[in-house]
C-alpha positions as CSV (number, residue, x, y, z in Angstrom):
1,X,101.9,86.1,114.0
2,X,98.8,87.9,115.1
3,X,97.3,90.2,112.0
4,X,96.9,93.5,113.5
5,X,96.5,95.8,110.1
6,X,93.1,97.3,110.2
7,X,93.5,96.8,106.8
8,X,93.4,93.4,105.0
9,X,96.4,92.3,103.3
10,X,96.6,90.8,99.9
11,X,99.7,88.6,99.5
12,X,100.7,88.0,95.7
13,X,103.9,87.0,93.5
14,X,105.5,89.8,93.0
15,X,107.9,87.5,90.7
16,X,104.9,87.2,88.4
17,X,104.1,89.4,85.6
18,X,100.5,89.1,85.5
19,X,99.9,88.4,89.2
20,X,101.9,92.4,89.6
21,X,99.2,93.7,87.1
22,X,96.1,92.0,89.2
23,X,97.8,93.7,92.5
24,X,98.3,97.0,90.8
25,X,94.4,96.8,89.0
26,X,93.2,95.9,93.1
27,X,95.6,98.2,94.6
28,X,93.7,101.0,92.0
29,X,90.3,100.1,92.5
30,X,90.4,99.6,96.1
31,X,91.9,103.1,96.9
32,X,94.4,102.2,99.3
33,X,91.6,100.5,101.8
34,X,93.9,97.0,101.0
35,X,98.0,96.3,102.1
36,X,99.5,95.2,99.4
37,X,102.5,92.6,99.8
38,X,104.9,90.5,97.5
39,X,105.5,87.1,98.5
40,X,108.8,87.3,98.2
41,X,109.3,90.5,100.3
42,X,110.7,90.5,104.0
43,X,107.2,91.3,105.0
44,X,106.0,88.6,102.9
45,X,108.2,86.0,103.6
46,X,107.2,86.5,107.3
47,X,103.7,86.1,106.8
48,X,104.2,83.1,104.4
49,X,106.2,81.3,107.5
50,X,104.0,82.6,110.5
51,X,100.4,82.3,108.8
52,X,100.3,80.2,105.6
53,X,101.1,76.5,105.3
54,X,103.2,74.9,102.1
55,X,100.6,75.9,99.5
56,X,101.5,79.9,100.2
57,X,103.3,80.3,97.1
58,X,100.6,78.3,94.9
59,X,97.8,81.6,95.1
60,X,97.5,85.2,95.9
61,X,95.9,85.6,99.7
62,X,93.7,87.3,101.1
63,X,94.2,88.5,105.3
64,X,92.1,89.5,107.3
65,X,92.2,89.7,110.8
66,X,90.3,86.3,111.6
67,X,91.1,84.6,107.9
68,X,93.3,83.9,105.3
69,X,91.7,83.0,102.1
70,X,93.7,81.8,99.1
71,X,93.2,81.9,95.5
72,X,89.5,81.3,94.3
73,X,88.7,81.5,97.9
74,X,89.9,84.7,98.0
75,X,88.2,86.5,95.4
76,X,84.5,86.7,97.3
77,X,85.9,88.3,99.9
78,X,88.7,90.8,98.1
79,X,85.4,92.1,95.9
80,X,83.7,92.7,99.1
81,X,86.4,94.4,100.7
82,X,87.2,96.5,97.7
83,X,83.7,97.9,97.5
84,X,82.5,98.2,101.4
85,X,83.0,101.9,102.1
86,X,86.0,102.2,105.0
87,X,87.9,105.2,106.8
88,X,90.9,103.3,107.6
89,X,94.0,104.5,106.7
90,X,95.3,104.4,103.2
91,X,98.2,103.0,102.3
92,X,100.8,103.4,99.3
93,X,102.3,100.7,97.3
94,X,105.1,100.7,95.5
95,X,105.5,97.8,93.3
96,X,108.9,96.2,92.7
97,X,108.5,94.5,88.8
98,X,110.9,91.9,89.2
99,X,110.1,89.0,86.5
100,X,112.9,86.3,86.9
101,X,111.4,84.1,84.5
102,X,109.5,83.8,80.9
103,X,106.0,85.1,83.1
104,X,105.1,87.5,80.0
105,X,104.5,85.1,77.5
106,X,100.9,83.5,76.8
107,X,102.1,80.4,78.7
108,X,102.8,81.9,81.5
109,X,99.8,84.4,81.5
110,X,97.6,81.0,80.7
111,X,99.1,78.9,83.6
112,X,98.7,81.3,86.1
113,X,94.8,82.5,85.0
114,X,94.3,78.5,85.4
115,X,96.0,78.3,89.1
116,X,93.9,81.0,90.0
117,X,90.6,79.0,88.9
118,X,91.9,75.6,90.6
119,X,93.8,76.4,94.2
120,X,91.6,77.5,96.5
121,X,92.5,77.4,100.1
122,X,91.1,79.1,103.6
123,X,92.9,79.2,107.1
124,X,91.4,79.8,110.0
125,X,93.6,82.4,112.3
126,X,93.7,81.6,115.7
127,X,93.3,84.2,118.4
128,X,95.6,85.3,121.0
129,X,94.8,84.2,124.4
């Protein structure tokens, strides 16, 4: 799957509590400049099978054309991204708050604050030939 979004993706749980309020809090700050996806979308899912490895569903990711950069990884560039002035198109995200398990308790909220410090992944994207 080739990324052709002028605008760079960010791929997060949207089964997650906590990991729906950081998307919403980037989606907000970022004015539309980012795509916003849930990992367990259609449009997720794809990306997951086509770009990511077995780790996908371990961090939130970070797209862009030539890189996918996974949780700590990912924050660098997301911060840059967020504050570099663009004209690309804006998009708007709906946000489907679908929490399946026990992700609103302090556990929950700790475990995934500590995944986000640990996992750190990037992938190289090949280009098409």
């Amino acid at each position: 799957m080739e990324i052709k979004e002028d605008n760079p993706i960010v791929l997060f749980d949207n089964q997650c509590y906590l990991c729906i309020k950081f998307a919403k809090i980037m989606n907000f700050f970022s004015r539309g400049k980012l795509k916003i996806i849930g990992h367990y979308s259609e449009q997720g899912k794809k990306i997951r099978d086509d770009i990511l490895d077995d780790s996908a569903l371990q961090m939130f990711w970070f797209i862009t054309k030539n890189r996918a950069y996974g949780g700590r990884a990912a924050l660098i560039p997301l911060f840059k991204a967020i504050l570099v002035k663009s004209t690309n198109n804006k998009s708007k995200i709906r946000f489907d708050e679908e929490c399946n398990q026990d992700c609103k308790t302090i556990k929950a909220v700790f475990v995934r604050s500590t995944s986000l410090i640990t996992n750190s992944k990037t992938i190289e994207l090949s280009k098409s030939k």
